[in-house]
KOLVEX-186535 format. One record per atom (N, C-alpha, C, O): residue in one letter; atom name; x, y, z. Coordinates in steps of 0.001 Angstrom, whole numbers. Layout:
! KOLVEX-186535
miro code:a&site:CA&px:X&py:Y&pz:Z
...
! end
This chain:
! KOLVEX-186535
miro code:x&site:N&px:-9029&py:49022&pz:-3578
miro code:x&site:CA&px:-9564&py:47816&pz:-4161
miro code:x&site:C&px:-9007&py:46622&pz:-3389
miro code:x&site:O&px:-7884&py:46683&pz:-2889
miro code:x&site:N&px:-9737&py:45591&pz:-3290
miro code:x&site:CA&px:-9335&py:44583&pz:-2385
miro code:x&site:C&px:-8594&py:43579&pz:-3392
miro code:x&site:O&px:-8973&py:43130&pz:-4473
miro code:x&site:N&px:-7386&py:43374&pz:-2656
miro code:x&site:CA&px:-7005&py:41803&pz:-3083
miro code:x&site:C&px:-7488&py:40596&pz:-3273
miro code:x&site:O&px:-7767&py:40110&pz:-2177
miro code:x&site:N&px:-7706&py:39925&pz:-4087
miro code:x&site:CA&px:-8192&py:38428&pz:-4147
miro code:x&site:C&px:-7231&py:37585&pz:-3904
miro code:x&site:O&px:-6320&py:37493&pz:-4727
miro code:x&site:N&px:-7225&py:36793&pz:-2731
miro code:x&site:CA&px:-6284&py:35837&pz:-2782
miro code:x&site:C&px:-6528&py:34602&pz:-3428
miro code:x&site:O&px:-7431&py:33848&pz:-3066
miro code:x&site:N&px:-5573&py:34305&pz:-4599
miro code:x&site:CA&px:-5681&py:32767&pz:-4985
miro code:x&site:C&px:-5313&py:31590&pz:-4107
miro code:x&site:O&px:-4394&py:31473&pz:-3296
miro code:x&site:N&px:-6628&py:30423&pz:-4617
miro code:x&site:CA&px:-6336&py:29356&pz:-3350
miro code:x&site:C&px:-5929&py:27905&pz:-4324
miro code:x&site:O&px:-6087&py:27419&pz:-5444
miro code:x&site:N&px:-5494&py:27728&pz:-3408
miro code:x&site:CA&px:-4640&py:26217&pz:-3932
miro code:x&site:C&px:-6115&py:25196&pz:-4931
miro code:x&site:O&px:-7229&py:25558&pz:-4551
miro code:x&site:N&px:-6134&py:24397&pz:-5732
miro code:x&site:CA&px:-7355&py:23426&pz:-6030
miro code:x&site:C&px:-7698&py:23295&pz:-4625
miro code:x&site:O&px:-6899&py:23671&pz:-3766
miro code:x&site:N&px:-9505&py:22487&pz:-4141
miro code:x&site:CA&px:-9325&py:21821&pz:-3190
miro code:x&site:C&px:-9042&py:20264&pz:-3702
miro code:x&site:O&px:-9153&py:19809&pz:-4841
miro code:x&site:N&px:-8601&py:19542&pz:-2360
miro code:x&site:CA&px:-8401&py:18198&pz:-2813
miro code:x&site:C&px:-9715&py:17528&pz:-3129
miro code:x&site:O&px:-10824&py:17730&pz:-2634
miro code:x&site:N&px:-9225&py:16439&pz:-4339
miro code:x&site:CA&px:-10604&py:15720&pz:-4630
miro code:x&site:C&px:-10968&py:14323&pz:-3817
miro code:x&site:O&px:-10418&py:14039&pz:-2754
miro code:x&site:N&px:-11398&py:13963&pz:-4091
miro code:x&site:CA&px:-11984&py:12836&pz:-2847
miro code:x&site:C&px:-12950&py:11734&pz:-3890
miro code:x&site:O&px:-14041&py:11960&pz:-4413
miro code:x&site:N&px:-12276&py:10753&pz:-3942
miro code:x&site:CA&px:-13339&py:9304&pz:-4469
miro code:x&site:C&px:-12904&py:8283&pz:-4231
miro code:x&site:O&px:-11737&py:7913&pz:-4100
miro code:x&site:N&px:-14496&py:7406&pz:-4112
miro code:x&site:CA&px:-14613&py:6366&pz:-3364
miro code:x&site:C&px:-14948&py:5100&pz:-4131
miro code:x&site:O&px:-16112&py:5017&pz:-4523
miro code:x&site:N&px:-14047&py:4007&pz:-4436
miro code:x&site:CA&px:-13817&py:2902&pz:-5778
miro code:x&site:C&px:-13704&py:1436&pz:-5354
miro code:x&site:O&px:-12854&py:1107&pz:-4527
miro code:x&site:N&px:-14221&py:890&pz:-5690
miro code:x&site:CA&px:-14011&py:-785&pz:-5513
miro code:x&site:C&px:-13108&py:-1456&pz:-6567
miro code:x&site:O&px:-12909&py:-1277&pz:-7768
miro code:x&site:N&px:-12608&py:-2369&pz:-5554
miro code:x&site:CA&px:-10783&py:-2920&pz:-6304
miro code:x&site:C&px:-11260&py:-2706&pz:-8011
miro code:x&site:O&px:-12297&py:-3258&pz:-8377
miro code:x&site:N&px:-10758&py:-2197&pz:-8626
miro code:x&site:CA&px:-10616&py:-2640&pz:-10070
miro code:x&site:C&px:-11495&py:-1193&pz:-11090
miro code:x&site:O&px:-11642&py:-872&pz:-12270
miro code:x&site:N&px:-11914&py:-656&pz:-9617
miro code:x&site:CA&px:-12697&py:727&pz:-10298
miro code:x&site:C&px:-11769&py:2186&pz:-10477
miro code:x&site:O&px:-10842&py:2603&pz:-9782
miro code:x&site:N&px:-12529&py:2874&pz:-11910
miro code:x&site:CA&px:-11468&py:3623&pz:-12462
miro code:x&site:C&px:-12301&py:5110&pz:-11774
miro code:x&site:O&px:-13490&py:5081&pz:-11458
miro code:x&site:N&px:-11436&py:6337&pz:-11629
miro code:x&site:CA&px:-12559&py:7552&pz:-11768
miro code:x&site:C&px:-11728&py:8508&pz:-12065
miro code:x&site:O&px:-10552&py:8145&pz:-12027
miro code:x&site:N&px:-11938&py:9808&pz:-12401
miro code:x&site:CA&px:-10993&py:10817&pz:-12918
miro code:x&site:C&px:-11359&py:11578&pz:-11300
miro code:x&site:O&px:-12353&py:11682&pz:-10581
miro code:x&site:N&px:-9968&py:11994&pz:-11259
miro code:x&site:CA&px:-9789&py:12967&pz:-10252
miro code:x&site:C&px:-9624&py:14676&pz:-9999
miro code:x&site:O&px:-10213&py:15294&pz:-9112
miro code:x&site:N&px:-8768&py:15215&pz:-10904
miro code:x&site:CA&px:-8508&py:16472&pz:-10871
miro code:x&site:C&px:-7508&py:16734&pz:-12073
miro code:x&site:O&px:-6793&py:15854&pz:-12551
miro code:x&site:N&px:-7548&py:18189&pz:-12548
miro code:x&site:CA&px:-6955&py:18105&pz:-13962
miro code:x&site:C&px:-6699&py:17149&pz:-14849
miro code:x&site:O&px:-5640&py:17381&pz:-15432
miro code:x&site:N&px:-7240&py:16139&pz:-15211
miro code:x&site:CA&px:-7325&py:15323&pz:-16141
miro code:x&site:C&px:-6649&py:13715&pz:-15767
miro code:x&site:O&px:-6543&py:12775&pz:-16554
miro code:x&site:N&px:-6356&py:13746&pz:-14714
miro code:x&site:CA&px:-5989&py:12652&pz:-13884
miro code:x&site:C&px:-7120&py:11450&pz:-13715
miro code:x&site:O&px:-8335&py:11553&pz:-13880
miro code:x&site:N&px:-6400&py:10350&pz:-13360
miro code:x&site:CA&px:-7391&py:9302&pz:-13518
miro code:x&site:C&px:-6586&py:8210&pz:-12626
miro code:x&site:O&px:-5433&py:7807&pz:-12778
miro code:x&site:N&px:-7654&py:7821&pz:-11547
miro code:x&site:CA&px:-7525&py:7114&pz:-10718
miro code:x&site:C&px:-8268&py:5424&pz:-10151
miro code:x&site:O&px:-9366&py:5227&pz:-9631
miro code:x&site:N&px:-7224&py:4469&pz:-10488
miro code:x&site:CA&px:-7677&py:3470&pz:-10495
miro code:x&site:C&px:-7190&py:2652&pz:-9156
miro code:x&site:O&px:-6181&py:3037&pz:-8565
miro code:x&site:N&px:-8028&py:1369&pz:-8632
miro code:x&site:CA&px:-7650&py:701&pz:-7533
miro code:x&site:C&px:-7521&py:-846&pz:-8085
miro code:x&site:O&px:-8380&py:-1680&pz:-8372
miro code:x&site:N&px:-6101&py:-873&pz:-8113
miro code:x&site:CA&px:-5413&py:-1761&pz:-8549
miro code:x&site:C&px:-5963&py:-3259&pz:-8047
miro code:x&site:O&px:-6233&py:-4244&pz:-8735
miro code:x&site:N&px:-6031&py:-3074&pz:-6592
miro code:x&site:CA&px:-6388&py:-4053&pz:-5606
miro code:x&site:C&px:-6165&py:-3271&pz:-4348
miro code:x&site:O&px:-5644&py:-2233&pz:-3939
miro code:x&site:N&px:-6947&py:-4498&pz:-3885
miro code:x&site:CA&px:-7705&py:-3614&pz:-2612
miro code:x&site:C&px:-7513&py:-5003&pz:-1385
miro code:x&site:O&px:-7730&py:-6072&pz:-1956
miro code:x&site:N&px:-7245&py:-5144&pz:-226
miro code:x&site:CA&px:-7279&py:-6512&pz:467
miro code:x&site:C&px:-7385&py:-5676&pz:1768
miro code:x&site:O&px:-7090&py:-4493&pz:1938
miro code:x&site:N&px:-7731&py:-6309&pz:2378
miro code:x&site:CA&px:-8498&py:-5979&pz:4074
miro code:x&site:C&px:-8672&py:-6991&pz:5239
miro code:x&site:O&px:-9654&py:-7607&pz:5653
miro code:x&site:N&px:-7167&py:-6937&pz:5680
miro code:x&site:CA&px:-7181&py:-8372&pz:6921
miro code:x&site:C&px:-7476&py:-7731&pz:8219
miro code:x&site:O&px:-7088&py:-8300&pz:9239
miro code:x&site:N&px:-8206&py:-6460&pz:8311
miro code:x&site:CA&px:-8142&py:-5528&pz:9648
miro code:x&site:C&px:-9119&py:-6676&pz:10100
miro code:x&site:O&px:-9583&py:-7545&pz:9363
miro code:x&site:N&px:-9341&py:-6522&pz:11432
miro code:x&site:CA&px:-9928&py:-8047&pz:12373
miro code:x&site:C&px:-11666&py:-7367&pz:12361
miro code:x&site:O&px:-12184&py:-6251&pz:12336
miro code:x&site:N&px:-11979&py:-8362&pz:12385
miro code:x&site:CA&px:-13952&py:-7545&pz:12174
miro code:x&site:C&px:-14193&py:-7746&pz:13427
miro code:x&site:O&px:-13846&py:-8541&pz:14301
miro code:x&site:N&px:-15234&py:-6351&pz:13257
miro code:x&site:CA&px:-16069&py:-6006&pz:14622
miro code:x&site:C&px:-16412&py:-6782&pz:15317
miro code:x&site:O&px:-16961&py:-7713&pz:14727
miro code:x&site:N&px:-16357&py:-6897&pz:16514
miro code:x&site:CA&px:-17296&py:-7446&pz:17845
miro code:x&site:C&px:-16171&py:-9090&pz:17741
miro code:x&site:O&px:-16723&py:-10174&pz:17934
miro code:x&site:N&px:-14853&py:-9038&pz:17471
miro code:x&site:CA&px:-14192&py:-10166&pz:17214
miro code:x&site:C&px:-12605&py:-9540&pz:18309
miro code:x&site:O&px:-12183&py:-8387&pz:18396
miro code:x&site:N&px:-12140&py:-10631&pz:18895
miro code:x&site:CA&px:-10907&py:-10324&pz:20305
miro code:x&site:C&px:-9832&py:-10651&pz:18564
miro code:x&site:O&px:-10136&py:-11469&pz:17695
miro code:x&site:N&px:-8901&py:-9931&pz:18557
miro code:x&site:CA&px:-7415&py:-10393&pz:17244
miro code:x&site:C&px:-6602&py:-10041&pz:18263
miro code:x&site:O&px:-6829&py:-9200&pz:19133
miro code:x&site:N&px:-5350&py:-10930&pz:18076
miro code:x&site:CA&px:-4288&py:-11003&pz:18083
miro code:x&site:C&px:-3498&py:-9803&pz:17630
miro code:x&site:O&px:-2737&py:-9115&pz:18311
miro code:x&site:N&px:-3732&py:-9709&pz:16689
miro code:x&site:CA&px:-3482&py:-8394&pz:15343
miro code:x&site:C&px:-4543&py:-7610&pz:15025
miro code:x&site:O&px:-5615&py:-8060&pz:14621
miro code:x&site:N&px:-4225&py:-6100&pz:15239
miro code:x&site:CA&px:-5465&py:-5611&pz:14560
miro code:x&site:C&px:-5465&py:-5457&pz:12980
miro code:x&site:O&px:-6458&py:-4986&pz:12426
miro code:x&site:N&px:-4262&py:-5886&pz:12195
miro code:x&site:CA&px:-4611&py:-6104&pz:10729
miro code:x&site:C&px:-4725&py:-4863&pz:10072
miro code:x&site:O&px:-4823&py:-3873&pz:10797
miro code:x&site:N&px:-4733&py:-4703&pz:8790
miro code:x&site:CA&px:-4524&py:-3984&pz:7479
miro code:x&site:C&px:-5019&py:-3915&pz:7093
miro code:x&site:O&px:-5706&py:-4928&pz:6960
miro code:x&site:N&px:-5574&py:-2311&pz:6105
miro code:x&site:CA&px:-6003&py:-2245&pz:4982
miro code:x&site:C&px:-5269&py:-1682&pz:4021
miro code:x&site:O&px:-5096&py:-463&pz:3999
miro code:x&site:N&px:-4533&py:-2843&pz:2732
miro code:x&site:CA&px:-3966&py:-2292&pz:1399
miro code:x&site:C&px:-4291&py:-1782&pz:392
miro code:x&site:O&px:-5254&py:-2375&pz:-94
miro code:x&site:N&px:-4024&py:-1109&pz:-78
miro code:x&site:CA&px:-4574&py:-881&pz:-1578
miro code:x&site:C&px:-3624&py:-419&pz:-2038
miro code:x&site:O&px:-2742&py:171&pz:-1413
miro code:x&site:N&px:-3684&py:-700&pz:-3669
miro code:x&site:CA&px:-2575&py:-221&pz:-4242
miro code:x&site:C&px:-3289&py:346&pz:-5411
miro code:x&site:O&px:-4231&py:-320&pz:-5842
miro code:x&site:N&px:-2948&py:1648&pz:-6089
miro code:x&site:CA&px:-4203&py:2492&pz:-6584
miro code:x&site:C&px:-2764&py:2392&pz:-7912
miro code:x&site:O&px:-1708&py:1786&pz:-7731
miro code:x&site:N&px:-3095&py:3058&pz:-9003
miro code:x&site:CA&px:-2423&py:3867&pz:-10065
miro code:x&site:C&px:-3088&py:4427&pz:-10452
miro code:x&site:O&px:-4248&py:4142&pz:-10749
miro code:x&site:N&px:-2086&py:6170&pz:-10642
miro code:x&site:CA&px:-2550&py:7451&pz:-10977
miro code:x&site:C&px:-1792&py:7710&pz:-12406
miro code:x&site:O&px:-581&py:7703&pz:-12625
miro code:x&site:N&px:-2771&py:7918&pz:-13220
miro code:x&site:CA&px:-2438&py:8496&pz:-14563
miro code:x&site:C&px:-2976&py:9801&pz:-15215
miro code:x&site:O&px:-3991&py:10389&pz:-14843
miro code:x&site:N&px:-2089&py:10209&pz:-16330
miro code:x&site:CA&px:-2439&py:10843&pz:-17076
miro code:x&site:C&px:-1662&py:11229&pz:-18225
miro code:x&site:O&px:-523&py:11695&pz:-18264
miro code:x&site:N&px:-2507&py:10943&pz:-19203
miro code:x&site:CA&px:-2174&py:11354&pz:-20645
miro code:x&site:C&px:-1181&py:9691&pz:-20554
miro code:x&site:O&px:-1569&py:8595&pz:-20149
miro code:x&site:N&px:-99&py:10020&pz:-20996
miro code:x&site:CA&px:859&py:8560&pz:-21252
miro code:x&site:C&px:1872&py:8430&pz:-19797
miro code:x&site:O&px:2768&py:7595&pz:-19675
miro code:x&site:N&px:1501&py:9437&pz:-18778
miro code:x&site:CA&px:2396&py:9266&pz:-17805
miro code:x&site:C&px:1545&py:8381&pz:-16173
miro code:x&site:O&px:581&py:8782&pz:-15520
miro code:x&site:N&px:2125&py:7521&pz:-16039
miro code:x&site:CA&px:1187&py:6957&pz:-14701
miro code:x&site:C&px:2241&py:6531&pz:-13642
miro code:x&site:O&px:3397&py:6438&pz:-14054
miro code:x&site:N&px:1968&py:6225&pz:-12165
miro code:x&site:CA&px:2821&py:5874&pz:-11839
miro code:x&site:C&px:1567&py:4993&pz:-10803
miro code:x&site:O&px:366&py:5260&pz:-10836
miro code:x&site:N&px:2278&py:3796&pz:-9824
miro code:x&site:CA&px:1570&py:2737&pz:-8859
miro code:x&site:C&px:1820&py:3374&pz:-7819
miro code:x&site:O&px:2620&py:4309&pz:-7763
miro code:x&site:N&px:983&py:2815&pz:-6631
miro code:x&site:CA&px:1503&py:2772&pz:-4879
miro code:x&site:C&px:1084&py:2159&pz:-4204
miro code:x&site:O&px:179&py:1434&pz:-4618
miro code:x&site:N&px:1413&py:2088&pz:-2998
miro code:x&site:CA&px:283&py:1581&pz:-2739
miro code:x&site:C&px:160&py:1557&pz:-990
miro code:x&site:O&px:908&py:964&pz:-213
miro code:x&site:N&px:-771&py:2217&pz:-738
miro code:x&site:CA&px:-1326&py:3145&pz:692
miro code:x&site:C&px:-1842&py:1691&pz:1801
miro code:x&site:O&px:-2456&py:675&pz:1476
miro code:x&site:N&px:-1435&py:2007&pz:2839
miro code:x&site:CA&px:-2067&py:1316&pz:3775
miro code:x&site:C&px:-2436&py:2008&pz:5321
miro code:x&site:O&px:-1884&py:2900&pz:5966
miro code:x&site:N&px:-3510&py:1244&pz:5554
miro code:x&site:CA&px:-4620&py:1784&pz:6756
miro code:x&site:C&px:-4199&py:233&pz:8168
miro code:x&site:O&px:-4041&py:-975&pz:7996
miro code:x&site:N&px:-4167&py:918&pz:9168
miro code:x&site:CA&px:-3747&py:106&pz:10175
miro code:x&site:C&px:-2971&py:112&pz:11334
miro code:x&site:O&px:-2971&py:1058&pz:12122
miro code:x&site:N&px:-2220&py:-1041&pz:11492
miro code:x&site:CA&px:-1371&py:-1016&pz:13113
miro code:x&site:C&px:-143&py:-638&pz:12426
miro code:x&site:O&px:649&py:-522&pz:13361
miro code:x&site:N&px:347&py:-436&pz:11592
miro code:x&site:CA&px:1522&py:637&pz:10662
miro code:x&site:C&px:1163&py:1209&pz:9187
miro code:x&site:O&px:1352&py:814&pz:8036
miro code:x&site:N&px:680&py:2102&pz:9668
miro code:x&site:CA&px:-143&py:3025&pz:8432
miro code:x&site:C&px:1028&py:3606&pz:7654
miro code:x&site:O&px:2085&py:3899&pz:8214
miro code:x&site:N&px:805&py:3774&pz:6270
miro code:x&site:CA&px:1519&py:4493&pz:5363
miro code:x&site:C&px:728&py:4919&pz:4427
miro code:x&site:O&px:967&py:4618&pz:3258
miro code:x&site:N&px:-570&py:5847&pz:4832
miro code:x&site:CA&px:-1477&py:6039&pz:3906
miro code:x&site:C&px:-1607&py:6994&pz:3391
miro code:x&site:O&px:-2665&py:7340&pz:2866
miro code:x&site:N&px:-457&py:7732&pz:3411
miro code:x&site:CA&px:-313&py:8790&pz:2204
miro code:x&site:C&px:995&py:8891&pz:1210
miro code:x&site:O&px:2057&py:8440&pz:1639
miro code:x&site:N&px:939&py:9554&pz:-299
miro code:x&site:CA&px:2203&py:9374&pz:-764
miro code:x&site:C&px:2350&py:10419&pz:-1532
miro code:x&site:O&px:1418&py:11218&pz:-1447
miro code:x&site:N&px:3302&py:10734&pz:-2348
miro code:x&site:CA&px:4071&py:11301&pz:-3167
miro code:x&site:C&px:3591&py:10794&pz:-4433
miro code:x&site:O&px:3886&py:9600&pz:-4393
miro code:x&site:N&px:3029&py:11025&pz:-5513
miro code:x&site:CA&px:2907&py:10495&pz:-6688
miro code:x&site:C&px:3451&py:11282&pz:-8076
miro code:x&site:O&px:2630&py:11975&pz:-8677
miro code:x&site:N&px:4577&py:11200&pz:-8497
miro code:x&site:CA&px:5070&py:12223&pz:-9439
miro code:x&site:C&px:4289&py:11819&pz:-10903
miro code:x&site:O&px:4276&py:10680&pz:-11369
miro code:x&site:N&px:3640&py:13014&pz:-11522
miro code:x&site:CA&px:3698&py:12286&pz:-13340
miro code:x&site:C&px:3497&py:13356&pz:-13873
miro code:x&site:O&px:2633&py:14146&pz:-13492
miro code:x&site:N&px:4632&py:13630&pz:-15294
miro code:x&site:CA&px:5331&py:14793&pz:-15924
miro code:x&site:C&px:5985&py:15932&pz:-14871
miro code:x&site:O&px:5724&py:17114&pz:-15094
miro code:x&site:N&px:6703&py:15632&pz:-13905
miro code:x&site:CA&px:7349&py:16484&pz:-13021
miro code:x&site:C&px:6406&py:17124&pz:-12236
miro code:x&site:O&px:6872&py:18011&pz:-11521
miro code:x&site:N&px:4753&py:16856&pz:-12134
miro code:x&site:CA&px:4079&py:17117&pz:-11407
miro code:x&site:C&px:3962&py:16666&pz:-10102
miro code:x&site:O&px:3529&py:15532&pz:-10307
miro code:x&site:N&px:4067&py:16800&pz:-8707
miro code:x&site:CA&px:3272&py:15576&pz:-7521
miro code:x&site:C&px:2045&py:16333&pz:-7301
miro code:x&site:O&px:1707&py:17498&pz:-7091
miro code:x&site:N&px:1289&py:14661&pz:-7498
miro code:x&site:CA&px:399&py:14935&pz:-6402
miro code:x&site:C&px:492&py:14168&pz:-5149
miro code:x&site:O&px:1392&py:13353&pz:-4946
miro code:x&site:N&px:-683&py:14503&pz:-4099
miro code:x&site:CA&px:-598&py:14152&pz:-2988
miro code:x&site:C&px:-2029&py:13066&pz:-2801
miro code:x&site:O&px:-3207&py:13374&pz:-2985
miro code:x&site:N&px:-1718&py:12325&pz:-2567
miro code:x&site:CA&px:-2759&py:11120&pz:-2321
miro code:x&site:C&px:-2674&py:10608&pz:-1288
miro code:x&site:O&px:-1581&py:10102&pz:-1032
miro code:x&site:N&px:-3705&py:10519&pz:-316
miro code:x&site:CA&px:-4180&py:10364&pz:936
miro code:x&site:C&px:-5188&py:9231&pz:874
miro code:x&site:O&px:-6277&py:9495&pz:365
miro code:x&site:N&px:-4946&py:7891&pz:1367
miro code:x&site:CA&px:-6365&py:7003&pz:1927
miro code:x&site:C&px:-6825&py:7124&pz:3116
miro code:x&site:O&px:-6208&py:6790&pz:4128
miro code:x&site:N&px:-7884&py:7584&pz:3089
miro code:x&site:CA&px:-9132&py:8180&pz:4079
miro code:x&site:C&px:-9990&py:6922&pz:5081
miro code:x&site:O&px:-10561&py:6857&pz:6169
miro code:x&site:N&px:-9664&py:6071&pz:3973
miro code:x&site:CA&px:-10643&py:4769&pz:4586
miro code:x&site:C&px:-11247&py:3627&pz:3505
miro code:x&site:O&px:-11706&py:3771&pz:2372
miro code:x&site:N&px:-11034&py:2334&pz:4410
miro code:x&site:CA&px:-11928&py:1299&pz:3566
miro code:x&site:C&px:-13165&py:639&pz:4172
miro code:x&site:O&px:-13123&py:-91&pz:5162
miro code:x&site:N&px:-14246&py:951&pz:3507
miro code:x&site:CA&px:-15336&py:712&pz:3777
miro code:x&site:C&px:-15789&py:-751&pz:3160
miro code:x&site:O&px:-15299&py:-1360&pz:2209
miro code:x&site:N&px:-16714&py:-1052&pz:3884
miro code:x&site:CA&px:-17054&py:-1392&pz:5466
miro code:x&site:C&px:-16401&py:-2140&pz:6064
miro code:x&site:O&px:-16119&py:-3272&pz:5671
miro code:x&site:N&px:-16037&py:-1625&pz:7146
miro code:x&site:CA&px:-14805&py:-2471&pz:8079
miro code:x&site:C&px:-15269&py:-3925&pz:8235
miro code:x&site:O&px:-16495&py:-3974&pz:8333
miro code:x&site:N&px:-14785&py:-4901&pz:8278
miro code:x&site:CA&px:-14713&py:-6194&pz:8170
miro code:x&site:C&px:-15910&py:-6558&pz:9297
miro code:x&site:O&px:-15816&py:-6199&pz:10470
miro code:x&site:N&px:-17237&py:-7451&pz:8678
miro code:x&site:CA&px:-17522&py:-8063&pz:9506
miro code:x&site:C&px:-19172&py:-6922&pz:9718
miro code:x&site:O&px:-20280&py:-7158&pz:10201
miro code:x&site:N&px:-18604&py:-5795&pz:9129
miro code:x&site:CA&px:-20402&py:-5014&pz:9440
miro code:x&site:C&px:-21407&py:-5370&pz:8644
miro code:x&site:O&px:-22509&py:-5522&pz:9171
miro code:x&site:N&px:-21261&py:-5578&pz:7244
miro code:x&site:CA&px:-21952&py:-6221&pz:5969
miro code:x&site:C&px:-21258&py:-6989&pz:5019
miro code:x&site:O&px:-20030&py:-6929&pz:4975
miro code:x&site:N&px:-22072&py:-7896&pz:4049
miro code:x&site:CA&px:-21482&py:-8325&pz:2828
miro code:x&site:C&px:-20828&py:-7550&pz:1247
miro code:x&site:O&px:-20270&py:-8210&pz:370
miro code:x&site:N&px:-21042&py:-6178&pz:1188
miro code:x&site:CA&px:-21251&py:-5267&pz:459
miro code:x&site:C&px:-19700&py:-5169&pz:113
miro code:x&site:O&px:-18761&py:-5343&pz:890
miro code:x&site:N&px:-19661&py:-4863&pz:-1185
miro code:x&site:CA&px:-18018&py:-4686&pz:-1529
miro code:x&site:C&px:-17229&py:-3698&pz:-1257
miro code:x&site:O&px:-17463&py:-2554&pz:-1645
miro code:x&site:N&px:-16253&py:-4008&pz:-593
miro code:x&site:CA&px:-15081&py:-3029&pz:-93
miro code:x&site:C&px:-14688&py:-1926&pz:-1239
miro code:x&site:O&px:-14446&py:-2122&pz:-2429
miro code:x&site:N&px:-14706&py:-512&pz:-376
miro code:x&site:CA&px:-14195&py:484&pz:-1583
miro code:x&site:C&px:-13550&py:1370&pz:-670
miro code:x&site:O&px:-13946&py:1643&pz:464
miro code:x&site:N&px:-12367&py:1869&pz:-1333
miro code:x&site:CA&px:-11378&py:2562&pz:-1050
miro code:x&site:C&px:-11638&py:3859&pz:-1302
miro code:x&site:O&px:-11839&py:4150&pz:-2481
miro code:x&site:N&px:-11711&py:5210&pz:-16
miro code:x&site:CA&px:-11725&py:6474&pz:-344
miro code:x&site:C&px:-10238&py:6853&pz:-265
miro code:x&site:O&px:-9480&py:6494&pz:636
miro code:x&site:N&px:-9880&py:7693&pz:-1416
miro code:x&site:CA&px:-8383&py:8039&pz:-1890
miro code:x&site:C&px:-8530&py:9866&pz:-1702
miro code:x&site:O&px:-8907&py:10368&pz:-2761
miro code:x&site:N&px:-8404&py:10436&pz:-1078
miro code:x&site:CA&px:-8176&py:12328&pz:-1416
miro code:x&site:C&px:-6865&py:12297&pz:-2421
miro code:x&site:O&px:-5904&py:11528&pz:-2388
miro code:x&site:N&px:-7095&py:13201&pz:-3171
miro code:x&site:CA&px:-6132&py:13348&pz:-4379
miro code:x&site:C&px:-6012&py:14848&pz:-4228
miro code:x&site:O&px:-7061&py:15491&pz:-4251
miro code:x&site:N&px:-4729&py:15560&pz:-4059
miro code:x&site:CA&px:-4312&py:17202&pz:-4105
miro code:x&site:C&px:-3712&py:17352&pz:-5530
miro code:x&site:O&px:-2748&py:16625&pz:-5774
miro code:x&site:N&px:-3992&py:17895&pz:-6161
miro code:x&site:CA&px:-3230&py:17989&pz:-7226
miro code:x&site:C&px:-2782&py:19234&pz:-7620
miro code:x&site:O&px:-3446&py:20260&pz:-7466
miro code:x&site:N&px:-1314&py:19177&pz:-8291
miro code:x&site:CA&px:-435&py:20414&pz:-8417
miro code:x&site:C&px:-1365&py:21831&pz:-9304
miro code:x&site:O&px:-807&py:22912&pz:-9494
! end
């Protein structure tokens, strides 16, 4: 008889504009606190190629904790998020639309791994 190997969740993946909430994986719930985007827009010479922040909070049930991920010329866009002795792993993927392609509101894709 063959073995079944069990596989980890896959990670979840959603895409939110500053102030938007969505549930992620086991009962988790993921919000974007704020969102700001000084990366330099297309077809433009910078000095700096600039940042994208966001600072998300992950909850669940009465336990939540903040962070807050950045995209850029010193990226720190993944983290550690502990709640009830759980981590998950939260990854920003990208903020859409890079500065300068349309008027359309900026939204933050977050991958979420959860324990």
């Amino acid at each position: 008889m063959a073995t079944i190997e069990k596989k980890k969740p896959c990670p979840n993946s959603i895409c939110l504009p500053q102030g938007g909430t969505g549930q992620v994986c086991n009962g988790a719930t993921l919000r974007i606190n704020s969102l700001q985007d000084s990366r330099c827009p297309v077809n433009v010479q910078c000095i700096w190629a600039g940042q994208a922040n966001v600072t998300l909070l992950l909850s669940k049930g009465r336990a939540s904790n903040t962070t807050e991920l950045i995209l850029g010329a010193q990226p720190q866009d993944q983290a550690e998020v502990t709640l009830d002795n759980k981590v998950y792993y939260v990854l920003l993927q990208s903020v859409e639309p890079y500065p300068g392609k349309s008027n359309t509101t900026s939204t933050a894709c977050i991958q979420v791994t959860c324990p």
